[in-house]
C-alpha positions in Angstrom: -40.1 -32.0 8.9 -43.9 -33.0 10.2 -45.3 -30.8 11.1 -48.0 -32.9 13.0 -44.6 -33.4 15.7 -44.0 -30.3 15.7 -44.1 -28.8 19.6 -46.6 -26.6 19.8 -43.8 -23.6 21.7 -41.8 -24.3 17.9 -44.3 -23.5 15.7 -45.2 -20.6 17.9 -41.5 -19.4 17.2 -41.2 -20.3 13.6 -44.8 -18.0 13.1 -43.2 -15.2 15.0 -40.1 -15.1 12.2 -43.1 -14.1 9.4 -44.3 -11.2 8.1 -41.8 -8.5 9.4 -40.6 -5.5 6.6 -37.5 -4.9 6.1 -35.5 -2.5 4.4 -35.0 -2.4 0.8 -31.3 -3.5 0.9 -31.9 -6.5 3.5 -32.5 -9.9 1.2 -33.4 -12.9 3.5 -33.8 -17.3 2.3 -34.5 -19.8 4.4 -32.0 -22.5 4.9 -31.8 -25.9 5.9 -31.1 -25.8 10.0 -28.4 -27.8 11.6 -29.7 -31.2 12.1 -27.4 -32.7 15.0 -28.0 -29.5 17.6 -31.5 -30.1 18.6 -34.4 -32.1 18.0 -35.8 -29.0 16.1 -34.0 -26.1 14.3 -34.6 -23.7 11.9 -32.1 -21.1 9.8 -32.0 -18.0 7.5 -29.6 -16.3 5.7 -29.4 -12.3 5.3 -27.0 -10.1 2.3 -27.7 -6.7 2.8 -27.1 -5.5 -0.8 -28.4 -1.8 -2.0 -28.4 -3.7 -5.6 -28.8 -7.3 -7.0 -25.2 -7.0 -8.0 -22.7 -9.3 -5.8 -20.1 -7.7 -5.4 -22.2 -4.4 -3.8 -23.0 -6.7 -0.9 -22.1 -4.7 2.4 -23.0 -7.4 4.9 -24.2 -11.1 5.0 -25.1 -13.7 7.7 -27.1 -16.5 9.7 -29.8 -16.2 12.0 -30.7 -20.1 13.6 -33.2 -21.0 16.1 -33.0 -23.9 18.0 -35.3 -26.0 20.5 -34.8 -28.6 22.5 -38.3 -29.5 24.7 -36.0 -30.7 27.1 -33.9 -28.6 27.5 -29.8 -28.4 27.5 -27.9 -26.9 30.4 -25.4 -25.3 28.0 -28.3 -22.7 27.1 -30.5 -22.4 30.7 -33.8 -23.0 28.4 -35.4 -24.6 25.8 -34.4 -22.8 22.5 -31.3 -20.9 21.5 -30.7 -18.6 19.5 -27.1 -18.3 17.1 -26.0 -15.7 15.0 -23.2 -15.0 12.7 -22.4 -11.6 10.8 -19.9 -10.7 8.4 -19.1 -7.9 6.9 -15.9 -5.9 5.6 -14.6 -2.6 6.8 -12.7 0.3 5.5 -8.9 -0.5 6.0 -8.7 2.2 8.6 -11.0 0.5 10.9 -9.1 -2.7 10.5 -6.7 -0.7 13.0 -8.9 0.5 15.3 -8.3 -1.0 19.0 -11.6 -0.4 19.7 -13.5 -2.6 16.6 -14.4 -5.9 19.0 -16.6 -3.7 21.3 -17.7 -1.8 19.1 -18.7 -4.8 16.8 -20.2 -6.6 20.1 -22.3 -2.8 20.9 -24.1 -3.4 17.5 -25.2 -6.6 18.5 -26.2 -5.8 22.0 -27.6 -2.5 21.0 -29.9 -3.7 18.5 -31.2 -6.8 21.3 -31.8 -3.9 23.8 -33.9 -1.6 20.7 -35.6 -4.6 19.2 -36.8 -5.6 22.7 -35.7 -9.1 22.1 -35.8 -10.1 25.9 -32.8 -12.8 26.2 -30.0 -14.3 29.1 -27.4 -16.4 28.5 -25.3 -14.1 25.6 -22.0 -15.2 24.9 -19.7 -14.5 21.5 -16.9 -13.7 20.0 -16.1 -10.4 17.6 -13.2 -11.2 15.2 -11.5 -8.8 12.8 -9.4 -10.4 9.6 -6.9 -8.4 7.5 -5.7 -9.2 4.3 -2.8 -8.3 2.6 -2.7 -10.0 -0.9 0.3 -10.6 -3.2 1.3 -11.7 -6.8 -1.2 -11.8 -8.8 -4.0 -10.4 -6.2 -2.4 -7.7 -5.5 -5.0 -5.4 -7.7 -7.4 -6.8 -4.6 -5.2 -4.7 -1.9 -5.6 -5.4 1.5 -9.2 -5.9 2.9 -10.5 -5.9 6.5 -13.8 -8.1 7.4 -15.4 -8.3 11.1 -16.9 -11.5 12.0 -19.4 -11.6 14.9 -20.3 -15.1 16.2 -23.1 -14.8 19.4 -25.6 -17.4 21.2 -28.3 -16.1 23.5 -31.1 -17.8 25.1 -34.7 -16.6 24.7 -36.9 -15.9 27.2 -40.2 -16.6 25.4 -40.9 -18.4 22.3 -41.6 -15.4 20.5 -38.6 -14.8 18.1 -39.6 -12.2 15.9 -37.7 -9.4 18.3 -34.3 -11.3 17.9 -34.4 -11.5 13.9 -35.2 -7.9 14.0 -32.1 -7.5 15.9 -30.1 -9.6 14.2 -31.2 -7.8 10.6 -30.4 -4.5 12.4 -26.9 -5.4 13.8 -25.5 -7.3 10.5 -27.1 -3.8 8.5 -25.2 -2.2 11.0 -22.3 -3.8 10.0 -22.3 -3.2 6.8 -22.7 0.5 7.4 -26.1 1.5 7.3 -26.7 2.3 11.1 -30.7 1.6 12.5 -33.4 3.4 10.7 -35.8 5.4 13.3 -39.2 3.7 14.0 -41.3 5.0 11.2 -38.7 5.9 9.0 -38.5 4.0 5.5 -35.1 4.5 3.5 -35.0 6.2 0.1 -33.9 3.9 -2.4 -31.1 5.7 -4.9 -32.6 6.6 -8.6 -31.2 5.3 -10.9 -30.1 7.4 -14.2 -32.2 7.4 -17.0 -30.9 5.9 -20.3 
């Protein structure tokens, strides 16, 4: 990308995504954007993951910013932002009638507390169950929520809707937001 092209609103928004702290089990990359969306886009990827190990990821996901100077009437703005979250759920929640809301209330909940001013919100919250058989059935059933959201900025400033989006997808993987000023405890491990 050259950066000499670059409008000056996107760089503004790409600066805005540095130099936030996050908790100790939140792990983001960079990733390359989509490429046919807008003129200019930019992704990351988030596991939250109390350990390095793989399969002790509770949550994972895809934060993506895209502008278009001109403008698209889809999004009632310049840039957009689009999320997805994944995580999976105890097998009792997988029942729960309640789940899409309460799936779509982290999301919301953390826009509102991160102060990430936006219009234009639409999504969809999806819960999957599994039942495996044969030789998978050591595996059980699982349950995973998918939450799949757009919104549209108000300002160029997009450091407000990563925190949100970090928030709701830690939220999702069952650690609930931490109060300003509070830092989690990392878990000692044994000595050997």
């Amino acid at each position: 990308m050259d950066s000499t092209q670059m409008p000056p609103e996107f760089t503004a928004a790409l600066l805005s995504l540095r130099g936030h702290t996050w908790r100790p089990e939140v792990h983001l990359d960079e990733v390359p954007p989509p490429t046919r969306i807008a003129p200019w886009a930019a992704a990351l990827t988030a596991e939250i993951n109390p350990t390095t190990d793989p399969d002790d990821m509770l949550a994972n996901g895809r934060f993506v910013v895209l502008h278009d100077p001109e403008g698209q009437d889809a999004w009632n703005g310049t840039f957009r932002v689009v999320v997805l979250i994944r995580a999976q759920l105890e097998h009792e929640l997988g029942a729960d009638p309640m789940l899409g809301e309460v799936g779509w209330t982290w999301l919301t909940d953390s826009l509102r507390e991160a102060g990430a001013e936006h219009h234009s919100l639409s999504g969809t919250v999806t819960r999957v169950l599994s039942e495996t058989f044969g030789g998978l059935e050591v595996r059980g059933q699982e349950v995973e929520i998918e939450i799949r959201a757009s919104w549209t900025p108000t300002t160029p400033r997009m450091g407000e809707h990563l925190r949100a989006w970090v928030a709701a997808t830690a939220w999702a993987g069952g650690l609930p937001p931490l109060p300003e000023n509070v830092t989690a405890l990392t878990p000692r491990r044994p000595r050997s």
